[in-house]
N, C-alpha and C positions, 0 to 999 in steps of 0.2 A: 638366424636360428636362436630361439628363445633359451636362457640360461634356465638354471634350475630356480633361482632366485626372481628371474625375473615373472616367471611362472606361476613363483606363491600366490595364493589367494590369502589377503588380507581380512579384514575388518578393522575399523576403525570408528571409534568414537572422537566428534571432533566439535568442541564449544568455541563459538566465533563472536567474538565481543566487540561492540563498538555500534557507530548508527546502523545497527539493521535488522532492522523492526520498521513494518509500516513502509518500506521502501523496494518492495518488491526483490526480496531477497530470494523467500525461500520458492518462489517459481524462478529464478535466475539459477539455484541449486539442483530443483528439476530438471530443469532444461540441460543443463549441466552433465546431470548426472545420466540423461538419455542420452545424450549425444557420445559419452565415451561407455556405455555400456555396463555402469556400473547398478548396483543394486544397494536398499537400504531404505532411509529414512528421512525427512528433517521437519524439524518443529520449533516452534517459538515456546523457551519459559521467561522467568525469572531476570535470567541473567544475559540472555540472547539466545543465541539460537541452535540448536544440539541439531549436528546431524553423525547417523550414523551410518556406514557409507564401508562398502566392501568390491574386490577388485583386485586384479594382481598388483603389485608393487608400482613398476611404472606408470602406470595408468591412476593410479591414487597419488602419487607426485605430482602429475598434472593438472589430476583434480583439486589439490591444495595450493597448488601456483595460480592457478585461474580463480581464486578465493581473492585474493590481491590485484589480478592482472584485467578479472573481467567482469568483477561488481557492478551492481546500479549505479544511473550518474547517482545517488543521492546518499548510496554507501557508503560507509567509511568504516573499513577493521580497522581495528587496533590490537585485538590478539586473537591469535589462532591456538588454542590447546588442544593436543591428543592423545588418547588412549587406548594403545590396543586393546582388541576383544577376540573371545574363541569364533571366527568363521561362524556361521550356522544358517549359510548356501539360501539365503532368502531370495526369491526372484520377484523382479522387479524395483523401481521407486515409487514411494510416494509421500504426499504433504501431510501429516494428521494434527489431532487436535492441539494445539497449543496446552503447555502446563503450567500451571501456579506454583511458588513455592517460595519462602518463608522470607530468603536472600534475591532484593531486588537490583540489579544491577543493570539491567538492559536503560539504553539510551536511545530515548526517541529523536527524529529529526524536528527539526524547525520548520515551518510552513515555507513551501516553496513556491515562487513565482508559476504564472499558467506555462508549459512544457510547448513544444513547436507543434504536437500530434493532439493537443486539445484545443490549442490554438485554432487551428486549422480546422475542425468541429465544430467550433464557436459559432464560427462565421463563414459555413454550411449553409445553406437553407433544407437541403437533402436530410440534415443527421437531426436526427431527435435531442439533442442536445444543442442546437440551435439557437443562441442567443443566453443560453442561460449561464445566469452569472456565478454558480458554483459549482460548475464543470471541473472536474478535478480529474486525474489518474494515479497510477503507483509512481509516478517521476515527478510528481507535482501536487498542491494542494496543502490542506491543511493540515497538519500532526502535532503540533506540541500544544497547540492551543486548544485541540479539542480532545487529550486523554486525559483521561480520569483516574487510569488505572497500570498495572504492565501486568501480564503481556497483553501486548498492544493488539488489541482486538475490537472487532465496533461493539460487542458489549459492555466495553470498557472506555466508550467515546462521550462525547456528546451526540454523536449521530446514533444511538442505538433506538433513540424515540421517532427515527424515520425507517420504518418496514421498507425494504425494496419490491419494487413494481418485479415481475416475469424475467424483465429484459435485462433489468442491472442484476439480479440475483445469479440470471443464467453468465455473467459477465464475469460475476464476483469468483464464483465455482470455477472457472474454468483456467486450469494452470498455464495455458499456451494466451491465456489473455493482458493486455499490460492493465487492465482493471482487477486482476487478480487477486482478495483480499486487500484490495483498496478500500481501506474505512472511510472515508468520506462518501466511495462512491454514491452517487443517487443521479436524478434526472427532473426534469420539470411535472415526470405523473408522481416521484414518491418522493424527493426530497426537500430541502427547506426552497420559502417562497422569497422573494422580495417586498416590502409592502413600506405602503409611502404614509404615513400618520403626522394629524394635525393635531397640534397641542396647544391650539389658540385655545385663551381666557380657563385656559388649569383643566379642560377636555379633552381626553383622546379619542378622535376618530378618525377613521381606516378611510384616506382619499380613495387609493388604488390599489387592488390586490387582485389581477386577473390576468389573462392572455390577451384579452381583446385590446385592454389600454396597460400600454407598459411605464411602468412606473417609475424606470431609470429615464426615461425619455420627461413623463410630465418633471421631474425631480428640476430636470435641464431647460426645462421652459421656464420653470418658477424663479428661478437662478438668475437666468437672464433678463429678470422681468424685477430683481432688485430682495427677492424672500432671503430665507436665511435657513439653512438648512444644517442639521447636524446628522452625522452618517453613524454607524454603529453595524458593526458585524465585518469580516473580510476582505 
């Protein structure tokens, strides 16, 4: 039988600082937040990531234990601050727009190794991502090397001069996806290409830059054949 206490309905304003940004935080908060029932908000500014988040007592205790206990692999808190708020019985969660603002303090991740679920992608023949060498997701991929900006947003990337194709856009939108406001996301129709250039006698010209001849493969003929090659990019 429920106390009187235990029964309060809260609200809660709650600023979570440290890597998470860019690492598939605020769908793990989502997710989070539907699974015990609770109602509210969360968003990326400045300083990390404001969520505000309402629910009876015990059930917002779990909520902020599972902050620590069930982060992304690539999270990392470092402080949890709170502040109560008047209730005001909002139904539902949801993700909204990220906010700017004057005190920057958010800490982006380091570029991470390819993850075991892109991996496995890779080297597909079935998955449209298929061989392509800047396969990324929210566990993996690139972040510190390609912001420009916080909050960490692809407007604020270097990937914001690749529009997404249908299918990574419909990937990026979707909170139950682990591509979910993955900045790097893209795919071989919309994101960056590979291309193999020749710089013989102070010229540059484009060997390979197609599907039909791949260009990490000629790269590995030339190699083998004595050329010299300089690499550039991830």
């Amino acid at each position: 039988m429920s106390t009187t206490t235990d029964s309060t309905i809260q609200r809660r304003r709650i600023l979570v600082q440290g890597i998470v940004q860019g690492v598939g935080f605020r769908p793990f908060i989502y997710g989070l937040a539907q699974r015990l029932g609770l109602d509210g908000f969360v968003l990326n500014n400045s300083q990390g990531v404001i969520i505000e988040i309402e629910g009876t007592m015990p059930t917002l205790a779990l909520f902020q234990q599972a902050l620590y206990d069930q982060a992304p692999p690539l999270a990392r808190v470092d402080s949890v601050a709170v502040e109560l708020l008047t209730p005001d019985h909002q139904q539902g969660f949801s993700i909204i727009h990220s906010q700017a603002g004057n005190e920057r303090q958010a800490l982006i991740s380091p570029d991470s190794t390819i993850c075991h679920n892109c991996l496995h992608e890779l080297f597909d023949p079935d998955d449209r991502r298929y061989r392509y060498p800047f396969i990324n997701c929210t566990n993996c991929g690139p972040r510190f090397t390609i912001v420009q900006d916080i909050p960490y947003d692809r407007e604020k990337t270097t990937m914001r001069v690749f529009p997404m194709c249908s299918a990574c856009q419909a990937e990026y939108e979707d909170p139950t996806n682990r591509r979910f406001h993955a900045q790097p996301n893209a795919c071989p129709t919309c994101g960056p290409q590979v291309r193999l250039l020749d710089l013989g006698k102070g010229h540059e010209r484009t060997l390979h830059q197609s599907r039909e001849v791949d260009p990490l493969a000629t790269a590995a003929r030339l190699l083998a054949h004595g050329a010299i090659l300089a690499i550039k990019g991830l």
